[in-house]
N, C-alpha and C positions, 0 to 999 in steps of 0.2 A: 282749174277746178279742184285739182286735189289738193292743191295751197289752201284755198278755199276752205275745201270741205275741214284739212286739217288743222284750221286756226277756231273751228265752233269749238263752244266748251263741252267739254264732257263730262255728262252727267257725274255728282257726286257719287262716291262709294257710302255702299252700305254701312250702317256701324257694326263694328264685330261681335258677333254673338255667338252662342256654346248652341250645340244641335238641340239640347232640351229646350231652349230658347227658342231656337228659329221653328220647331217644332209647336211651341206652346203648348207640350205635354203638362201638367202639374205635377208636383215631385209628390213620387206614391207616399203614403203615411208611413210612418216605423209601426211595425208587428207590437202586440201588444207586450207587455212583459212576464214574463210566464216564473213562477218560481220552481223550484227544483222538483217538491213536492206535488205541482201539478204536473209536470215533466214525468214523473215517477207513475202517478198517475193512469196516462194514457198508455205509455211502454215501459215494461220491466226486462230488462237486461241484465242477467245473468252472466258474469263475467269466468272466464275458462281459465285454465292455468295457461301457459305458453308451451310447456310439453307434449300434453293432447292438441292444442291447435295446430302444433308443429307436423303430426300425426296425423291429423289430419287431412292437411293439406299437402303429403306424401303420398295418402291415398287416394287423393282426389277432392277434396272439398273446395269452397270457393276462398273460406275463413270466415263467412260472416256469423254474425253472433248468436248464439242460440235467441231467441224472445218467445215471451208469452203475451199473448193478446190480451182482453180486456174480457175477450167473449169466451175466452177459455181452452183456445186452439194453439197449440204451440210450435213453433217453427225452430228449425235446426240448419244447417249450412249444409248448404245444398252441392248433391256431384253435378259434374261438368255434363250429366246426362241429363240433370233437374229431375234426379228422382231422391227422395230422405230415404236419409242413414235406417237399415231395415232394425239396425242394433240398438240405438239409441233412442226412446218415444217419453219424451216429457208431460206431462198431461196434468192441466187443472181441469175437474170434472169438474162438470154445470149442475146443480141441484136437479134437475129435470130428467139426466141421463144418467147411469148407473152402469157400467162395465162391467161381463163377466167373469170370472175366473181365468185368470190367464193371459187377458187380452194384453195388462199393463207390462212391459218388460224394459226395465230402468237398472243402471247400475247403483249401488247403495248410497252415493251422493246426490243422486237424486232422489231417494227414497219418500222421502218428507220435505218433496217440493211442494206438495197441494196444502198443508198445515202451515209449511213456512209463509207463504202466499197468501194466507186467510181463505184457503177453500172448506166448501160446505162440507160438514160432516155426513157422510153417507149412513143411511140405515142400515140397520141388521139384515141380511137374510135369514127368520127364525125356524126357517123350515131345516136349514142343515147347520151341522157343525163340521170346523175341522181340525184331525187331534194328530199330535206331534210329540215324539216322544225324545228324551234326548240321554243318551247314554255314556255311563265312563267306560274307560278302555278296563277292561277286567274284572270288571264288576268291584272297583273300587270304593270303598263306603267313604267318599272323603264333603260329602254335601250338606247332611243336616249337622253337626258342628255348630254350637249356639252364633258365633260370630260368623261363621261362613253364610249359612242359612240365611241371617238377619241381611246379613251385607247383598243375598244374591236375591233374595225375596224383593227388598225394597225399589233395584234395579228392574226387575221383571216389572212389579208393579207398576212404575211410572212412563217405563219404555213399550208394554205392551196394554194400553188402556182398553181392546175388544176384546179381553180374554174372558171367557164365560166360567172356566172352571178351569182351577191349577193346583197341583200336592208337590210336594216336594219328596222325595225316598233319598234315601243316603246312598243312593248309587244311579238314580235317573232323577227325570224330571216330565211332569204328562201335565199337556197344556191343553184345552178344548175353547175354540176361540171360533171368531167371523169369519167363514172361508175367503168372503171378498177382501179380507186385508194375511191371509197366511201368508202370501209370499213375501208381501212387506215384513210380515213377524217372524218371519223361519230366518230373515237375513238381520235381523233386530238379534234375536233369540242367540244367533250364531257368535253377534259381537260381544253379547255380556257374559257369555258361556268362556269367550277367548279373555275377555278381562276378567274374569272371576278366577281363572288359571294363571293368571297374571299377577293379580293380588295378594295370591295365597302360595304364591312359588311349587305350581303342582305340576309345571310343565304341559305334556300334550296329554290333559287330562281327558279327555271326550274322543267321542267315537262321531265320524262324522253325520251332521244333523240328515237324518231322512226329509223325502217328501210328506209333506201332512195329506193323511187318510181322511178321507170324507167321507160325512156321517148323513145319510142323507134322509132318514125321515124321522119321524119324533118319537116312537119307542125305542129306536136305537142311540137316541141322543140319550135318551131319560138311563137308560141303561151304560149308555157311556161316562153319562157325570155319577152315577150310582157306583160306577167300577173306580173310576176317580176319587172317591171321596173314602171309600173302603179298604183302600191300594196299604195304608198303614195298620187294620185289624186283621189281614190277612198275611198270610205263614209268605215271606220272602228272602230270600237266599242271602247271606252276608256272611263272606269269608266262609264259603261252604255248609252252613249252614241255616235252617231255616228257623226263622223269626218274627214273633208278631211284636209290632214295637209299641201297639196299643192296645188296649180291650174297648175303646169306644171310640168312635169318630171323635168325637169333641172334644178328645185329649191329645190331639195329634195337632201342635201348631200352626204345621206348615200346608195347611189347605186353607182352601175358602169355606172350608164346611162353617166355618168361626164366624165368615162373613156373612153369609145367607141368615144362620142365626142369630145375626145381630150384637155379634159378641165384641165387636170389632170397632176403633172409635174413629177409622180411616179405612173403611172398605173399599178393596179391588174390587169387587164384582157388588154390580148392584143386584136389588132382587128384581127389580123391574124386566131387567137384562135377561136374567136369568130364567125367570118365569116364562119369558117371552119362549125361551129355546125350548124348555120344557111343555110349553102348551098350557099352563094351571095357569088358576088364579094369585096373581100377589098379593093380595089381601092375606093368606092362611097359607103363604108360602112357608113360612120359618116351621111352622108345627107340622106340616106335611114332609118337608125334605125330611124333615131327620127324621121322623116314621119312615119313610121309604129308604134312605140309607141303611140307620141302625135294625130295621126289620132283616138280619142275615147270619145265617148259622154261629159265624164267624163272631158275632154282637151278642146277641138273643133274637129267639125265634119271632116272639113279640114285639121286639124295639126297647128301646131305652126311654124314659119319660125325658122330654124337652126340658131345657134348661129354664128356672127359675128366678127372675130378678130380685136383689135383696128389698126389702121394703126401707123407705125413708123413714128417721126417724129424731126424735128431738133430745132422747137420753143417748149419750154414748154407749154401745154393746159390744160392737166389734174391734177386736184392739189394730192400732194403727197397721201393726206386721200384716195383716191379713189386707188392711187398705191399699198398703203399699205395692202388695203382691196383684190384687186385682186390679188398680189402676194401670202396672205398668201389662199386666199379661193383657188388657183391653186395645195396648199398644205392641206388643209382641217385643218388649224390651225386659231388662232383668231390670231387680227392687232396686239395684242401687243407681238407677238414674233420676228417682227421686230426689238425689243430691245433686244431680246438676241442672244448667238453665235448660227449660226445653219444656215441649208440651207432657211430658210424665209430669214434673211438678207440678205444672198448672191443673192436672187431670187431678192428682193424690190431693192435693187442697180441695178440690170442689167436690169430689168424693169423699174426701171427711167430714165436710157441713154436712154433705147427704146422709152421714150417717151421725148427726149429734156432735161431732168435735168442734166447737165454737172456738176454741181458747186460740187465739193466734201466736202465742207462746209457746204453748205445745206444739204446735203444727210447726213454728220455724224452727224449732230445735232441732223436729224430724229430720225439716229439708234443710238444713244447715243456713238457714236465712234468717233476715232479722223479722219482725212482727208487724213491722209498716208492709214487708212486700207482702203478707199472708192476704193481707186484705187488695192489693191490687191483682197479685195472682188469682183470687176467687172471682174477679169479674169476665177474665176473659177465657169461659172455658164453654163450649158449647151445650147444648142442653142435650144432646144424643149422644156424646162421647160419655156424659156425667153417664146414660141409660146403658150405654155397652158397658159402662165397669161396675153398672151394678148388678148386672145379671152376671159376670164374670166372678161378684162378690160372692152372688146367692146359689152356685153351681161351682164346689172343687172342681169339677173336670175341666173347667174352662181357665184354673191357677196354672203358670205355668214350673211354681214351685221352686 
C-alpha cells in the first residue's frame, strides 16, 4: 500500500512568487515631489555652529536642531530630563500676542530672528518710553566730530528703527525709544558703540551701557524728549568746562529736533511715532514741538518762531553756494558732496529748478558733470526731500555751514 500510495503523482508546485505577490498588496504610490522652497516652507532649520552643539551635548542635550514652527512656537534640544534650555528662548511672535518687557532673553545671534523670519511688526507701547544713555570714560569730547558723528548717526539710524527721540553731545549719547524692543536696542547700541571705537582708533572709549530707565506716563515722556532735544542749548561740561554748544535747538545737527520739523530728507523718527509718545495731534506737530522745546530760559522765554520754507520761484535769486549748502544740510552731509554720485547731487539739481536755475550748464559745471546727466538727475528726486531742503534754504539755523 505504501508502494501504492507512493507511485500517485504529486500535486504540482506552486510558481514562485515575492511576498508582495502572494500577498496581492498593490505597490504604495511614490510621495509627491516636494521642492526645497516647499520643504522651507513647513520647517525652518536653523543650523548651529559644531562648538556650541559640542557644548551642549556636554551638558546634557539630545543634539537635535533648534526649529521654528509655522505657528510661531519654537523648539530647542531638549535635556535628558525633557525639560528647555531655561537660557536660550527663540521666539517668532504671532501678530495677536505681544510680550512684556523682559519676557524675551536671547543671546545677540538671535536677536533679529523674528525680522530675519518675516515676523509681524509689533506696535508701539505709546503710553511709556525708554531712555538710555551712553557715556565716555572721562568725559571725553571725542563724538560730534563732523565725520565721527555722520559715521555713528547713520549706524544708529538704521540699526535702531523704534527710537522716538535721539541727540548726540560730544561726550554721550541719549536715546528714548519702545521699551518692548530696549533690550534688543541696548545690545544693538552696545555693538555700534564697540565699532565706532573701532573705526576711529579710540580704544575702550565708553563706559559700560546701563540699564534703560522707564518713562512711564506722558508728562514725563513729553518732558523727557523736551530735556532731549535741549541737552545742546544748555551749559555742559567739556574738558572742565561749561559750554552751550548752541543758542537754538535747530542749529544743533545731531538731534531729531531737524526730523520732527521736517527739515530732514530721510527722517529717523517719524512724526506719526512721535506724536503717538507724546499724546498731541500730528497734524500741528512740527509748530508745537518747537514752541514747547525752544519755549526755555536757556532759548527765550517765548520760543523762537518755526522755521520758514523758501518759496519756489521761476527768476534765479538765491545763488548756488547757499543751494548747495541747504541741499546737503537737508542730508546732514558737507557742500562738497555735491561733487560726487549720491542722492546730495540729485537733491542740489532739483533744488535749483525749485529755485529758477534751468541752465543745465550751469548746474553741471557746479556738480562736475556733463549737461545730459543734469536733466536725468532732475527726475529722480523725491517731492519731500525737494520740501526739507527748501525750508532748510529759507531758515539759516537749519545751514549747517
Amino acid at each position: 500500500m505504501d508502494r501504492e500510495a507512493g507511485n500517485d503523482p504529486q500535486p504540482p508546485l506552486p510558481p514562485r512568487t515575492t511576498d508582495r505577490e502572494a500577498r496581492n498588496d498593490p505597490q504604495p504610490p511614490l510621495p509627491p515631489r516636494t521642492t526645497d522652497r516647499e520643504a522651507r516652507n513647513d520647517l525652518i532649520t536653523i543650523k548651529t555652529c559644531p562648538t556650541i552643539d559640542r557644548r551642549r551635548a556636554r551638558r546634557g542635550y539630545s543634539g537635535e536642531p533648534r526649529r521654528v514652527e509655522r505657528d510661531g512656537s519654537a523648539q530647542l534640544g531638549r535635556r535628558r530630563n525633557a525639560r528647555l534650555c531655561p537660557k536660550h528662548v527663540a521666539t517668532r511672535h504671532p501678530s495677536a500676542w505681544r510680550p512684556p518687557l523682559g519676557q524675551i532673553r536671547c543671546p545677540l545671534r538671535f536677536a533679529g530672528l523674528a525680522a530675519e523670519f518675516g515676523g509681524p511688526v509689533r506696535a508701539m507701547d505709546h503710553r511709556m518710553l525708554a531712555h538710555i544713555v551712553a557715556n565716555t570714560r572721562f568725559g571725553i569730547p571725542a563724538v560730534t566730530a563732523a565725520d565721527r558723528a555722520r559715521w555713528l548717526w547713520r549706524r544708529l539710524q538704521l540699526r535702531l528703527p523704534d527710537t522716538v527721540c535721539a541727540t548726540l553731545m560730544p561726550h554721550h549719547v541719549h536715546l528714548a525709544m519702545d521699551p518692548a524692543a530696549a533690550r534688543r536696542d541696548r545690545r544693538r547700541l552696545g555693538c555700534i558703540l564697540a565699532a565706532f571705537s573701532r573705526r576711529f582708533g579710540l580704544g575702550q572709549l565708553w563706559q559700560p551701557l546701563p540699564q534703560p530707565t522707564l518713562i512711564q506716563t506722558p508728562d514725563k515722556c513729553r518732558r523727557l524728549i523736551r530735556y532731549l532735544l535741549l541737552n545742546p542749548c544748555r551749559p555742559t561740561r567739556i574738558n572742565e568746562r561749561p559750554i552751550c554748544l548752541v543758542d537754538d535747538p535747530l542749529k544743533w545737527p545731531w538731534s531729531t529736533h531737524r526730523d520732527a520739523v521736517g527739515a530732514v530728507a530721510q527722517p529717523w523718527v517719524r512724526n506719526r511715532r512721535l506724536a503717538a509718545a507724546l499724546e498731541v495731534d500730528a497734524a500741528g506737530l512740527d509748530q508745537w514741538l518747537h514752541r514747547y522745546v525752544s519755549s526755555d530760559p536757556h532759548v527765550a522765554v517765548a520760543g523762537t518762531p518755526p522755521p520758514r520754507a523758501a518759496p519756489a520761484t521761476t527768476i534765479p535769486a538765491v545763488p548756488l553756494a547757499s543751494i548747495a549748502l541747504a541741499a546737503t544740510a537737508a542730508l546732514r552731509l558737507t557742500p562738497d558732496a555735491i561733487r560726487r554720485r549720491g542722492p546730495a547731487r540729485r537733491l542740489f539739481v532739483a533744488l535749483a529748478i525749485h529755485q529758477g536755475w534751468t541752465d543745465p550748464t550751469v548746474l553741471a559745471q557746479a556738480c562736475g558733470v556733463q549737461a545730459p546727466a543734469i536733466r536725468r538727475l532732475a527726475r529722480f528726486c523725491p517731492p519731500d526731500w525737494v520740501a526739507a531742503a527748501a525750508l532748510c534754504l529759507g531758515d539759516e539755523r537749519l545751514l549747517l555751514g
